[in-house]
Structure formats: structure tokens, C-alpha cells
C-alpha positions as CSV (number, residue, x, y, z in Angstrom):
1,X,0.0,0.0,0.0
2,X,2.6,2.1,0.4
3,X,4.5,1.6,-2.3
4,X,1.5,2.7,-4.2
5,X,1.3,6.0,-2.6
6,X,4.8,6.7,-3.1
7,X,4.3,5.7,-6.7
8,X,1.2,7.9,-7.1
9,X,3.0,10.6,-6.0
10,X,6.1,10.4,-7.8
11,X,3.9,10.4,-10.8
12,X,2.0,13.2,-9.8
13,X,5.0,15.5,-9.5
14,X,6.7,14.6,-12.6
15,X,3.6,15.5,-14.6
16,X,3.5,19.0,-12.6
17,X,6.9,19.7,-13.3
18,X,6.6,18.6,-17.1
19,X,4.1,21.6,-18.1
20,X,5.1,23.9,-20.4
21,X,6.2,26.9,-19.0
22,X,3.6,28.7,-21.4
23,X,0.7,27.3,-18.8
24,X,2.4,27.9,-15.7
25,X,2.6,31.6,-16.2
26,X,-0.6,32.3,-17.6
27,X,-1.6,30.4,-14.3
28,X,0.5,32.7,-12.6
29,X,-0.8,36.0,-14.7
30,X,-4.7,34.9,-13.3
31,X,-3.5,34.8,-9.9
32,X,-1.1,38.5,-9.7
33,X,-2.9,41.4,-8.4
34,X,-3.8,43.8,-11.0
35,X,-3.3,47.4,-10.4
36,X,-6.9,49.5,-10.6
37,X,-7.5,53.3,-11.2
38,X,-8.2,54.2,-8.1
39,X,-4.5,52.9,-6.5
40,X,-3.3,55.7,-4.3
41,X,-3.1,57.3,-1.2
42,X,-6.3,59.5,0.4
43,X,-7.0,61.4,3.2
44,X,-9.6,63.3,4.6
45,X,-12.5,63.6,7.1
46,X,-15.1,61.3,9.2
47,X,-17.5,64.2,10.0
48,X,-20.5,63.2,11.9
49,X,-23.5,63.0,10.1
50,X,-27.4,64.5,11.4
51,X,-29.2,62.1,9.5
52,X,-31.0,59.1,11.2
53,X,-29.6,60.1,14.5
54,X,-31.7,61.1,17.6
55,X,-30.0,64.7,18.9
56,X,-29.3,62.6,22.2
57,X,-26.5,60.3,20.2
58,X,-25.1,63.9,19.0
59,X,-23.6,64.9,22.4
60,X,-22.4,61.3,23.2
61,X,-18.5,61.2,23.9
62,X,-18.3,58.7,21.6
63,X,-19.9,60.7,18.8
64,X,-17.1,63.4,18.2
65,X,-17.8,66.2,15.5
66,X,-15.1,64.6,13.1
67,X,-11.7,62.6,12.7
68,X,-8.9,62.8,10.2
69,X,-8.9,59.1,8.1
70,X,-6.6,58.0,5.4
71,X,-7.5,55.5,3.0
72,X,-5.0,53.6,0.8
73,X,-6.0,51.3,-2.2
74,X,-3.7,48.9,-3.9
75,X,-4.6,46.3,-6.8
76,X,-8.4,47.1,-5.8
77,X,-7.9,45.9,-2.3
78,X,-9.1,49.0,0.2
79,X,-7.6,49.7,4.1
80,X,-8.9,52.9,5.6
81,X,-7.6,53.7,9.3
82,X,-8.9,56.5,12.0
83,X,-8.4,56.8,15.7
84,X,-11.9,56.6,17.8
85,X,-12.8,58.2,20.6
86,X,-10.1,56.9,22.5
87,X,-7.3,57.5,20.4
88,X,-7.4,53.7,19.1
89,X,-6.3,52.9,15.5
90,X,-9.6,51.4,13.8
91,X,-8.9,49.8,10.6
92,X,-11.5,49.3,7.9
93,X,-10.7,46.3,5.2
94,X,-12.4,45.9,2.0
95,X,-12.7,46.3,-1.6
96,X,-13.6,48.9,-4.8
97,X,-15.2,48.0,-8.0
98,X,-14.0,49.0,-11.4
99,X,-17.0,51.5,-11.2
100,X,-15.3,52.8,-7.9
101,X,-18.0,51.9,-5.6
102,X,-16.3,51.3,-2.0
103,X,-17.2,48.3,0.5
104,X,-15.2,47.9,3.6
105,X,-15.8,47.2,7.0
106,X,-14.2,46.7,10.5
107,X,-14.6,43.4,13.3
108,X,-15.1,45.1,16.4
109,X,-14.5,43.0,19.7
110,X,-17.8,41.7,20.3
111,X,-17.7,40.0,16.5
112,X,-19.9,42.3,15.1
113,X,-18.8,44.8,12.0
114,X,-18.8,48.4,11.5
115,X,-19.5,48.7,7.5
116,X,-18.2,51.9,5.0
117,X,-19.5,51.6,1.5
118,X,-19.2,54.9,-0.9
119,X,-17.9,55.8,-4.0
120,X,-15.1,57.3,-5.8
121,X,-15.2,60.4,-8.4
122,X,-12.6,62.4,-9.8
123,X,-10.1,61.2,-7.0
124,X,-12.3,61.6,-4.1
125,X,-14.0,59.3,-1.7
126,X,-17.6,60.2,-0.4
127,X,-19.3,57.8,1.6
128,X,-21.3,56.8,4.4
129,X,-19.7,54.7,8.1
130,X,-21.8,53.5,10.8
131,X,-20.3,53.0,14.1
132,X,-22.3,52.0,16.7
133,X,-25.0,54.6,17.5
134,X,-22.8,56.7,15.5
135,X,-23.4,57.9,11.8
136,X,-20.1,59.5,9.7
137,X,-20.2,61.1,6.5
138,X,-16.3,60.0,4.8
139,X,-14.7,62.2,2.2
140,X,-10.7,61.3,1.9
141,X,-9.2,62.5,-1.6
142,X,-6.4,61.4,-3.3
143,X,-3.2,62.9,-2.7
């Protein structure tokens, strides 16, 4: 029996290694990120948003007026980082579309997510965070 899985697997890597170089990298091309238009560095503003919110949530210490945030995007793949309340790095992880539409989001503690989703135009981000009881308008440009 176990001359038959050594066997079988001898096999097995002799045909792997026997492809023509010609499929390997076009396996290689399908799997290598791909730079998008949007690739860059942004920065900007969280500034907290009226709508939805009771006026109590408003004066919450939690719910400042506004953070700085900065937003970097490579092969498509989104990370957008703030400090909260406390001063605490939040990062956001996610993704934009060849249309520029924006979804990311962050695992808080407790396993639920904070979510961000917005869109880019002429080198600018606006979109809309949720964070807890806490609504933020995001615009980060492109530097």
C-alpha cells in the first residue's frame, strides 16, 4: 500500500513539473494582483452625520464632531484607518469596484462589523460609516 502512494505521487510530480512553461505563467498571470485606477493614497475627514440620529447620540463622547482618516488602495484591495474616541487605530478592510463603488468594513471586539461603503469620483471618496450609535459622512481624496 505504500508503495502505491509513493508511486502515485512520484507520478504526480513529474507531470506537474513537465508543463510547459507557457501554462504555468498564464496560471501565474490569473493569480497576480492587478493594479486599478483608483490605486493611491487618500486622506480626509469622518464628520459626523445629522441624519438618522436622535440629537441625544449627537452629544455622546463617543460621537465626536469629526476625525482625520486615510485611505489607501492597492490592486483594488481597500484599508482605511482613523483613531476613535479613545485614540485607538480602527482599521477598515475591504474592496472597490472598477465603477469605484467602495465596500469595507471593521470586526469590532464583540464579532460584530462596523461597515463603509461609498464611492469614488474624480479622486475623491464620499461615503457613508456606521459606528455603533454613530453615523459619519467619509470624504478622503487622493493625494
Amino acid at each position: 500500500m505504500k508503495q502505491h502512494y509513493v508511486v502515485g505521487s512520484l507520478l504526480a510530480f513529474a507531470a506537474w513539473t513537465l508543463q510547459p512553461a507557457s501554462s504555468m505563467a498564464q496560471m501565474a498571470a490569473q493569480t497576480a494582483p492587478i493594479a486599478t485606477a483608483f490605486d493611491g493614497n487618500y486622506q480626509g475627514a469622518l464628520s459626523l452625520s445629522a441624519s438618522g440620529l436622535s440629537t441625544d447620540n449627537a452629544y455622546r463622547s463617543k460621537c465626536v464632531e469629526g476625525r482625520p482618516a486615510t485611505m489607501t488602495i492597492r490592486n483594488g484591495a481597500v484599508f482605511i484607518e482613523y483613531a476613535n474616541w479613545r485614540g485607538h487605530k480602527l482599521h477598515y478592510r475591504g474592496r472597490v469596484d472598477a465603477a469605484g463603488a467602495v465596500n469595507a468594513y471593521h470586526r469590532n471586539g464583540d464579532g460584530t462589523t462596523a461597515n463603509l461603503t461609498g464611492r469614488i469620483s474624480n479622486n475623491v471618496l464620499t461615503g457613508n460609516m456606521r459606528r455603533a450609535d454613530c453615523a459619519y459622512t467619509a470624504t478622503l481624496t487622493r493625494m
